[in-house]
C-alpha positions in Angstrom: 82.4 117.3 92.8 81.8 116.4 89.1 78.2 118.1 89.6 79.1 120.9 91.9 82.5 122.0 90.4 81.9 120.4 86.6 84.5 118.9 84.7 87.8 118.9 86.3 90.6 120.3 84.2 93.8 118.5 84.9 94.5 114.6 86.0 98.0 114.8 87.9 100.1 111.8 88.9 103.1 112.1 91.4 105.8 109.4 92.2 107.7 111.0 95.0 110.9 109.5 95.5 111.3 108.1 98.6 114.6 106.3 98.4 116.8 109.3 96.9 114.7 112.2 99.0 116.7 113.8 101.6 113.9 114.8 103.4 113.0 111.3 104.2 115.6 111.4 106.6 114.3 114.1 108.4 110.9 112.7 108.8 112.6 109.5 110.2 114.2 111.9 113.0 117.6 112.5 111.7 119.0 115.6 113.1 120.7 117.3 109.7 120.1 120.4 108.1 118.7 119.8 104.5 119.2 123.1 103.3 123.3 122.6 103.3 122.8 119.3 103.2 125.8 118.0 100.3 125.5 115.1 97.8 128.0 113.3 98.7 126.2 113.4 102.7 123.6 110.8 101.0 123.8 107.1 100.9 120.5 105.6 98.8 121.8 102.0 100.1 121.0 103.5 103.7 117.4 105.2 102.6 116.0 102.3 100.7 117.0 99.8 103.7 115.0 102.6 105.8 112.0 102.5 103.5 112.0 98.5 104.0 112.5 98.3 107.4 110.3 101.2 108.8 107.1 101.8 106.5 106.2 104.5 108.7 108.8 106.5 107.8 108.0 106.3 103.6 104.4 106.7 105.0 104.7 109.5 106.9 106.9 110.8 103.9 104.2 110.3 101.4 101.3 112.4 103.1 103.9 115.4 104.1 104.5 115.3 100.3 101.7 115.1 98.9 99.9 118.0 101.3 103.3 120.2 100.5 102.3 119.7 96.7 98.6 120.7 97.7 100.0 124.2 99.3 102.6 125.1 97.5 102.6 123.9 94.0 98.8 124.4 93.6 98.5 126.9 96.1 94.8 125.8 96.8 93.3 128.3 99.6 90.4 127.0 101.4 88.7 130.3 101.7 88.9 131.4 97.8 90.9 134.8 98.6 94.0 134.0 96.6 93.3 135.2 93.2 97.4 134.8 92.0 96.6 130.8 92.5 99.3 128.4 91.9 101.0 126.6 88.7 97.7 125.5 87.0 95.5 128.4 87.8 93.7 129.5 90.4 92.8 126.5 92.4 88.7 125.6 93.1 89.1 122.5 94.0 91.0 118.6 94.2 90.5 115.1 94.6 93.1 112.6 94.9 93.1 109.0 96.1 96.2 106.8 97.3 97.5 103.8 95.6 99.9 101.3 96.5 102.5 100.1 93.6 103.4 96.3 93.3 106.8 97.4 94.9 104.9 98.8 97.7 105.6 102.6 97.2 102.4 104.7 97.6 101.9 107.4 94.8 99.0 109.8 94.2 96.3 110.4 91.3 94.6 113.6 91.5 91.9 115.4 89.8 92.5 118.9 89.6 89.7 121.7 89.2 90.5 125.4 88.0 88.4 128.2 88.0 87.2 129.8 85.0 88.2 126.6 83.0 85.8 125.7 80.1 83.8 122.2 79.8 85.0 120.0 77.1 81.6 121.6 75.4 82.4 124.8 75.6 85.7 124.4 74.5 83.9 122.2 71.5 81.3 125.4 70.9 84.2 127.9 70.8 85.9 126.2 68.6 84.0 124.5 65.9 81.0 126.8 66.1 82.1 129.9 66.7 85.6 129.6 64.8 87.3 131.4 67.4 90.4 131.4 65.8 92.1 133.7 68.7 91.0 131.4 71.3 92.4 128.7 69.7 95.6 130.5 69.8 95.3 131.2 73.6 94.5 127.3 74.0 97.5 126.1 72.0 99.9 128.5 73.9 98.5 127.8 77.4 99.0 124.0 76.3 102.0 124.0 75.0 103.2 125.9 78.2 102.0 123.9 80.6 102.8 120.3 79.2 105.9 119.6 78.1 107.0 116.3 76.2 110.5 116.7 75.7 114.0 116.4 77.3 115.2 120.0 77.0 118.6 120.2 75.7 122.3 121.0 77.6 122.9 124.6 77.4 126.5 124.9 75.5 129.1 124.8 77.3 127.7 124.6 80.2 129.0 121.7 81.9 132.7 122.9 81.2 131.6 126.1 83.5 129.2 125.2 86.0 127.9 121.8 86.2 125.0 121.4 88.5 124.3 118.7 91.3 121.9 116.9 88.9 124.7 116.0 86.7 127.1 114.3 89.3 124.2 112.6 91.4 121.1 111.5 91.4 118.4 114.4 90.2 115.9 113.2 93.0 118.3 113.6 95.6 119.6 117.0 95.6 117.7 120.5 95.1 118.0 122.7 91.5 120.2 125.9 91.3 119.7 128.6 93.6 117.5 131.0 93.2 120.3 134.1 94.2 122.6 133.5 91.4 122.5 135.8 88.7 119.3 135.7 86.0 121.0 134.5 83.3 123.4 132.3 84.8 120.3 130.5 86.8 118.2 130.3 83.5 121.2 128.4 82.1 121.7 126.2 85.1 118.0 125.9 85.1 117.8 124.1 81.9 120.6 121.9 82.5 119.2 120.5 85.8 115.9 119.7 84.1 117.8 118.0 81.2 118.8 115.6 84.1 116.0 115.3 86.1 113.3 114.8 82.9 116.2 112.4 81.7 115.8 110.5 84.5 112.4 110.6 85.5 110.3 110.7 82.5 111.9 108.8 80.0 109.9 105.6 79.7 111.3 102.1 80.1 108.8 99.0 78.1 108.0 96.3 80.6 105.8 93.2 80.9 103.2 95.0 82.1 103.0 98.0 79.1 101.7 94.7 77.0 99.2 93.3 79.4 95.9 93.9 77.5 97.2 93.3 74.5 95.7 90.0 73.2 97.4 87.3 71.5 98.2 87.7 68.3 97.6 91.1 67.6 101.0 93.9 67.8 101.6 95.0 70.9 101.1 98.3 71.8 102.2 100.3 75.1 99.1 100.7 77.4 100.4 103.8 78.2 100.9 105.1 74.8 104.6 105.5 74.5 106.8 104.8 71.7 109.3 106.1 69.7 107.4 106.2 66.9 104.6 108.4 68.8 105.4 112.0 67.9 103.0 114.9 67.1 105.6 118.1 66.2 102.4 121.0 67.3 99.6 120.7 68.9 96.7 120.5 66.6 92.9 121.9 67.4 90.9 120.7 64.3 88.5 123.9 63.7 85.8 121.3 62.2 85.1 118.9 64.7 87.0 120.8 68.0 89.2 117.5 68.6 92.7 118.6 70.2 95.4 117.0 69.9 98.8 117.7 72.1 101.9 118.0 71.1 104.1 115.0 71.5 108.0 115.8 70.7 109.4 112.8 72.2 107.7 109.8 72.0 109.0 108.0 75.1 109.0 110.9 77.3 105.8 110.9 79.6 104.3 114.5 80.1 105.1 116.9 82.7 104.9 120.2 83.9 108.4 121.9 84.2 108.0 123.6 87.5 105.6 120.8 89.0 108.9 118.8 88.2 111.2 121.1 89.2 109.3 121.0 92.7 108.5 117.7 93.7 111.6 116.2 91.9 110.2 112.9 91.0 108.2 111.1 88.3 104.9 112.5 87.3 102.9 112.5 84.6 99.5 115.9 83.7 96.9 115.2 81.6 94.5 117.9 80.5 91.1 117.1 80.5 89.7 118.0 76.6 86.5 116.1 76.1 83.8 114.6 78.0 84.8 111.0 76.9 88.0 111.6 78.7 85.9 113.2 81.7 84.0 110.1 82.1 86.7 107.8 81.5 88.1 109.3 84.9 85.0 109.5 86.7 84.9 105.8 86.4 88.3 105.2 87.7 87.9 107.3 90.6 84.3 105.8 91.3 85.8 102.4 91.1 88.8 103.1 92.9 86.5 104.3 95.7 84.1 101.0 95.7 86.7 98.4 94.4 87.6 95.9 96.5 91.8 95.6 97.4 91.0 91.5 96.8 91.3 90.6 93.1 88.3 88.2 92.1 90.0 85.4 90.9 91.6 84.9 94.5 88.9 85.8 96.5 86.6 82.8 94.2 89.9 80.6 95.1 89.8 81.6 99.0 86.2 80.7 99.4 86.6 77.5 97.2 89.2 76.9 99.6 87.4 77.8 102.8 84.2 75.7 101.8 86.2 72.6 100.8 87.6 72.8 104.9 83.9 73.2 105.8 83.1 69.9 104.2 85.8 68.3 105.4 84.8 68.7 109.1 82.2 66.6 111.2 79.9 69.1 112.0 76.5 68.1 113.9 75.3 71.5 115.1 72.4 73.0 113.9 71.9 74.4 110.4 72.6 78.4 112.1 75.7 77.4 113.3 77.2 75.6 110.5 76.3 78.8 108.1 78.1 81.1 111.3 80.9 78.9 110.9 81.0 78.6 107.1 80.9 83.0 107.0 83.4 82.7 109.2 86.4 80.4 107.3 85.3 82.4 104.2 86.6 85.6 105.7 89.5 84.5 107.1 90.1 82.8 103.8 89.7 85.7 102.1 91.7 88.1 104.4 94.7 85.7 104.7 95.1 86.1 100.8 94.8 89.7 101.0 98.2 91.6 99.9 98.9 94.8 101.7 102.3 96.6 101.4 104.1 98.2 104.4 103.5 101.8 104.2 99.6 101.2 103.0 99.2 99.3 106.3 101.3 102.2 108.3 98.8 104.8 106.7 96.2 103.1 107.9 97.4 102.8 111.5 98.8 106.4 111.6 95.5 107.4 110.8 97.3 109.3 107.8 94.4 110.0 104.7 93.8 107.5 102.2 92.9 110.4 100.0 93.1 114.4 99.8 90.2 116.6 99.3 89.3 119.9 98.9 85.3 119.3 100.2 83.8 117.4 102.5 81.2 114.2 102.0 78.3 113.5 103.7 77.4 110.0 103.8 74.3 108.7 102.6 71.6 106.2 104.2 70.7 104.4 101.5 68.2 101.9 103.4 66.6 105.5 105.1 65.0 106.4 101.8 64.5 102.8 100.9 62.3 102.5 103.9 60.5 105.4 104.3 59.3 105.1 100.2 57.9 101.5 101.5 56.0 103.1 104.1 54.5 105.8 101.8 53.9 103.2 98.7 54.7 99.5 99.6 55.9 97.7 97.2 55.8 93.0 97.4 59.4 93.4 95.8 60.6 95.6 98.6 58.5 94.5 101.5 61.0 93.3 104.4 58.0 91.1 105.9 58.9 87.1 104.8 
């Protein structure tokens, strides 16, 4: 897609939230109306003990999700006759692959392609060659728009009028203000249930893991690049080299997207793609994600010491064929019986449910097909199969 469609222009994240969705409920076959569904109706002790004792259900949950966030929120249409498009644009394209969390909830990174986006390049050319000072405007608005960084503040008074659900309950669990009340009453409402829900969602919590390639002795700094101390009050396009950089108002606030928030009602996190370091920083991680194996090396090297050692240990006196079958044969089970898999990933699997959404299709290819007939045009003693 990277050659066909060129550099995608957003990376999005989502988090749904299993355990505090209502809908979860209704995937697992519970027979209640969601639309006057009440707060109070919800118990989170009785979701999460559903997540952990069915996986289909938060599997089944996941890909409805995710596909809903595909149709609605980016409003993708296969056959390129929607020209309104959705929150980022006008859809041309998306990529997004499955991962399983160490406390075996499934979440979803996606690349996401607009039309009439410029390449990092062209961006580069507009700004630092041609000085496009208007442009730069348009940039920095669309920006600044799109990505916010920042827990937006109470209305006044507000919560002595009208509190919303947010306020009382959980933020993931219950829907925002209706869309019939009156303009400026929602817009007010509006505000104070995305004070809650960024509140809760975005604001970032340090943990062992935000220090884990830091080395020893050095300061530690957050992997993810969130700290207090990390605030940028504008976003600044430097008209010399075309570097941008966003806006960060709050440094422990991950970004977001209001109405991608407002929508899925969970943790996410939107990054726009600016440069072509950034591009081929992700086309690696998708690459590897694709060809990575789920067995970490350091256990598979201890599962196949393991396996060999057993080998040796027996009193073998087939032939030499056999004893290499047999050896193959304790290595993979080795290595598959050290293998961790959470619930839901292994439900997805079963279901038949995608390990990854995509706008195109693949075709796969033969490698050895081309690799054999180039030996029979020009053979070659490094290639030859013949022994």
């Amino acid at each position: 897609m990277f050659i066909t469609e060129g550099i995608p222009s957003f990376f999005v994240t989502i988090n749904p939230a299993d355990i505090y969705n209502p809908v979860l409920n209704v995937v697992a076959g519970a027979d209640i109306d969601v639309d006057n569904l009440c707060p109070h109706d919800i118990s989170y002790d009785r979701q999460t003990r559903l997540v952990a004792n069915n996986p289909v259900v938060p599997a089944k949950f996941f890909n409805l999700w995710v596909k809903k966030f595909i149709s609605e929120v980016l409003a993708y249409d296969p056959e390129h006759k929607d020209l309104e498009g959705g929150i980022l644009g006008v859809c041309k394209g998306y990529y997004g692959c499955v991962e399983c969390q160490g406390r075996g909830t499934l979440h979803q990174h996606m690349l996401v392609w607009v039309h009439g986006a410029l390449s990092p390049n062209k961006m580069k050319e507009r700004i630092s060659k041609l000085k496009d000072e208007n442009f730069c405007e348009k940039l920095k608005a669309f920006l600044d728009d799109t990505i916010s960084t920042h827990v937006p503040p109470l209305p006044e008074q507000f919560e002595q009028d009208t509190p919303v659900p947010s306020s009382k309950h959980h933020p993931c669990a219950v829907r925002g203000p209706s869309l019939d009340l009156p303009t400026e009453e929602y817009e007010r409402a509006r505000q104070a249930d995305l004070h809650y829900l960024v509140e809760k969602c975005q604001t970032h919590e340090h943990k062992k893991t935000c220090w884990k390639h830091c080395k020893a002795g050095q300061a530690k700094s957050c992997r993810f690049g969130l700290d207090p101390s990390n605030i940028t009050p504008e976003t600044i396009i430097d008209m010399e080299t075309g570097e941008i950089t966003l806006q960060h108002l709050e440094g422990m606030i991950n970004n977001y997207c209001e109405v991608i928030m407002e929508s899925v009602r969970c943790n996410v996190d939107i990054k726009p793609v600016l440069s072509g370091a950034v591009a081929k920083a992700l086309s690696f991680y998708f690459t590897d994600y694709i060809t990575k194996s789920p067995l970490k090396a350091h256990v598979a090297y201890a599962a196949l010491e393991t396996a060999v050692k057993k080998m040796g240990e027996l009193d073998l006196k087939a032939d030499d064929k056999m004893v290499l079958k047999r050896l193959l044969q304790k290595c993979a089970n080795a290595m598959i019986s050290q293998q961790e898999l959470a619930g839901p990933e292994v439900a997805s699997h079963l279901l038949g449910l995608e390990d990854h959404f995509t706008s195109h299709t693949f075709n796969n290819l033969y490698w050895t097909s081309f690799e054999h007939a180039i030996e029979k045009q020009d053979p070659s003693p490094e290639c030859s199969t013949k022994s």
